[in-house]
C-alpha positions as CSV (number, residue, x, y, z in Angstrom):
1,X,-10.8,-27.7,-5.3
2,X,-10.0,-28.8,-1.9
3,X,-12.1,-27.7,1.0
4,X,-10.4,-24.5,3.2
5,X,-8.9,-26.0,6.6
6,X,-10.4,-24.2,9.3
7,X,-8.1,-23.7,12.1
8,X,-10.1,-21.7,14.7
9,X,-13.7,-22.8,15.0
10,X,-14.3,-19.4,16.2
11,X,-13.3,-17.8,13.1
12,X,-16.6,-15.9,12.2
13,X,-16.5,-14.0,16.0
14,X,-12.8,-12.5,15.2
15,X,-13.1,-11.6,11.7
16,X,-16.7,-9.8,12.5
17,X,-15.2,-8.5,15.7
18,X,-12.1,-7.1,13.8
19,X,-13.9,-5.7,10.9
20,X,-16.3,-3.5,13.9
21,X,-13.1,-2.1,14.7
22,X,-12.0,-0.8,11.6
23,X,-12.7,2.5,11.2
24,X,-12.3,3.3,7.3
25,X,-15.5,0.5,7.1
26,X,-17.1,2.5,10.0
27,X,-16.3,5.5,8.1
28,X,-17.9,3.9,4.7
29,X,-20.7,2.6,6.2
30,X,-19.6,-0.7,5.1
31,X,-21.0,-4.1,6.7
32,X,-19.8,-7.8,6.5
33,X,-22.6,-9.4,4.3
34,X,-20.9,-13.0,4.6
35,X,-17.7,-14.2,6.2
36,X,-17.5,-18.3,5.3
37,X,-14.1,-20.5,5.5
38,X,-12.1,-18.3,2.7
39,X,-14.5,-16.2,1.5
40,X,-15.8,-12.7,2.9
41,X,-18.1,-10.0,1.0
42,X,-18.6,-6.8,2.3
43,X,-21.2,-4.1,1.2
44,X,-20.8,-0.3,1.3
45,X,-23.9,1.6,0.1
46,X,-23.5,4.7,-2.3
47,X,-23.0,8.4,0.1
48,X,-21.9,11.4,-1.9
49,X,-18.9,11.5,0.4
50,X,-17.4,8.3,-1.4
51,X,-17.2,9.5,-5.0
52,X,-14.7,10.9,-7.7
53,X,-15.4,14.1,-9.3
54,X,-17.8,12.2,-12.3
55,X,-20.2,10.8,-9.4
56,X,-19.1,7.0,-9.7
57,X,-17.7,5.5,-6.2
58,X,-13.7,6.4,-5.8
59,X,-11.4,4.1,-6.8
60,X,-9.8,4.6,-3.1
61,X,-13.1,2.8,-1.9
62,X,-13.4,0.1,-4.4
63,X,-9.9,-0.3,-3.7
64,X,-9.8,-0.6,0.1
65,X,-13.0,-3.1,0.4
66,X,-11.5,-5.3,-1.7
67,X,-8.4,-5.9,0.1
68,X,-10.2,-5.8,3.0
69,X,-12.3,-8.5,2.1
70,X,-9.3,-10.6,0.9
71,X,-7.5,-10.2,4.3
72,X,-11.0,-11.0,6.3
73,X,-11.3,-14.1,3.7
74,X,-7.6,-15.2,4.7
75,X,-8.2,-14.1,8.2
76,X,-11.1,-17.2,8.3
77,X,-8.5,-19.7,7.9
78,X,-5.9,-18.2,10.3
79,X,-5.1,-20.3,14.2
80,X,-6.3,-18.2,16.7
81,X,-3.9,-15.4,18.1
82,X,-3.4,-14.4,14.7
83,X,-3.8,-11.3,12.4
84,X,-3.7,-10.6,8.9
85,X,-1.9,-7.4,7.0
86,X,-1.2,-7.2,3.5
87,X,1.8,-7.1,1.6
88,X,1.3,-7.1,-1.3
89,X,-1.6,-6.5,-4.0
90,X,-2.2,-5.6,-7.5
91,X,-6.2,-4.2,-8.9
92,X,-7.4,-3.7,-12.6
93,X,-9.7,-1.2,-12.4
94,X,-11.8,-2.1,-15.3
95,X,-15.3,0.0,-15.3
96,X,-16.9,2.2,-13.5
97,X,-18.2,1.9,-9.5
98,X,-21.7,3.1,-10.8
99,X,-24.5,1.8,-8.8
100,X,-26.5,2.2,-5.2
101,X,-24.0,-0.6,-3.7
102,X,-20.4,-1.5,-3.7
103,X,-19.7,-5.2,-3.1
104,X,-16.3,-7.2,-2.5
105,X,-15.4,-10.6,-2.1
106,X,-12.3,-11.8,-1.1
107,X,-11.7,-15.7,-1.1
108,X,-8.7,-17.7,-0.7
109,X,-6.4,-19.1,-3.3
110,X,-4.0,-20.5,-1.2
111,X,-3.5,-20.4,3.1
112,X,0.2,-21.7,4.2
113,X,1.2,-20.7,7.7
114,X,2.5,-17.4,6.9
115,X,1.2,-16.5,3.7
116,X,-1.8,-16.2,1.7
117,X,-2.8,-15.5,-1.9
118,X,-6.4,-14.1,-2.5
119,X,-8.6,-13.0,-5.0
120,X,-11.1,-10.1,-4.8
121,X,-13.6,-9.3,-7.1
122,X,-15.9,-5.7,-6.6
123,X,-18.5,-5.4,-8.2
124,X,-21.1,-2.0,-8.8
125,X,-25.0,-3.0,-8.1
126,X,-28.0,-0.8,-9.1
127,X,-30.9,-0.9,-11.4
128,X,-29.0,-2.0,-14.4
129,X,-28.3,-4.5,-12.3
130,X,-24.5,-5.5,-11.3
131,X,-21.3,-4.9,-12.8
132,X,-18.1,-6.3,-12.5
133,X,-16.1,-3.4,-12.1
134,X,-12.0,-4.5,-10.7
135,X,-10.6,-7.5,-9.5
136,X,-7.6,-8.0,-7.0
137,X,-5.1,-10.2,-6.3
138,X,-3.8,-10.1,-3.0
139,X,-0.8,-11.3,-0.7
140,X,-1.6,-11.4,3.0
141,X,1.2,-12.1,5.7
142,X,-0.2,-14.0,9.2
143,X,1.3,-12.0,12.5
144,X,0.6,-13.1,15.8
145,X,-2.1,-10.7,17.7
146,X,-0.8,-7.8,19.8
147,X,-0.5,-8.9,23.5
148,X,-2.0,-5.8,25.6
């Protein structure tokens, strides 16, 4: 595996300072546990307010942390001036968000200039330990930063 080219050296500052802006990981209570060259995690701890009717962490949430840690993971790679959205991604949801802590990482597959494939992985962590609980693969399209 080749190593990730990094083209802003100020990559960490951006991603964490666009993450603090989002307001669905506000909302969450989520938090940026690493942000590397291509690879993000983020937690979100369990709340009552994120669950489905059987108790276990909403497939909206497990859902939305992953691709955000994909895009953050593609984000690390991006010039500066840029910005990430998705376009495209596809999640198995393949056992239950049971545990104290949801956690997502994203990392890169591939970075081109415009787009970039990632893979996300969540995972449910609790007493029982963790469990791998949906995976995501990810499109994410560069777009040059608003200028205000």
């Amino acid at each position: 595996m080749t190593e990730p080219v990094v083209r802003n050296p100020d990559f960490e500052a951006v991603v964490r300072g666009s993450f603090a802006q989002q307001g669905l990981m506000r909302t969450f209570g989520a938090r940026m546990i690493q942000c590397q060259p291509g690879v993000v995690e983020i937690e979100v701890p369990f709340a009552q307010g994120l669950t489905q009717q059987q108790g276990f962490f909403h497939g909206g949430v497990t859902t939305a942390i992953v691709d955000t840690a994909c895009g953050y993971s593609a984000l690390t790679l991006m010039a500066a001036g840029s910005e990430v959205l998705t376009v495209e991604f596809k999640i198995n949801l393949f056992a239950p968000a049971r545990g104290d802590i949801l956690r997502a990482r994203g990392r890169v597959i591939r970075s081109g200039r415009t787009i970039t494939v990632c893979h996300g992985d969540a995972y449910a962590i609790g007493e029982g330990g963790e469990s791998h609980c949906a995976t995501m693969t990810a499109t994410m399209i560069r777009v040059d930063l608003p200028r205000h």
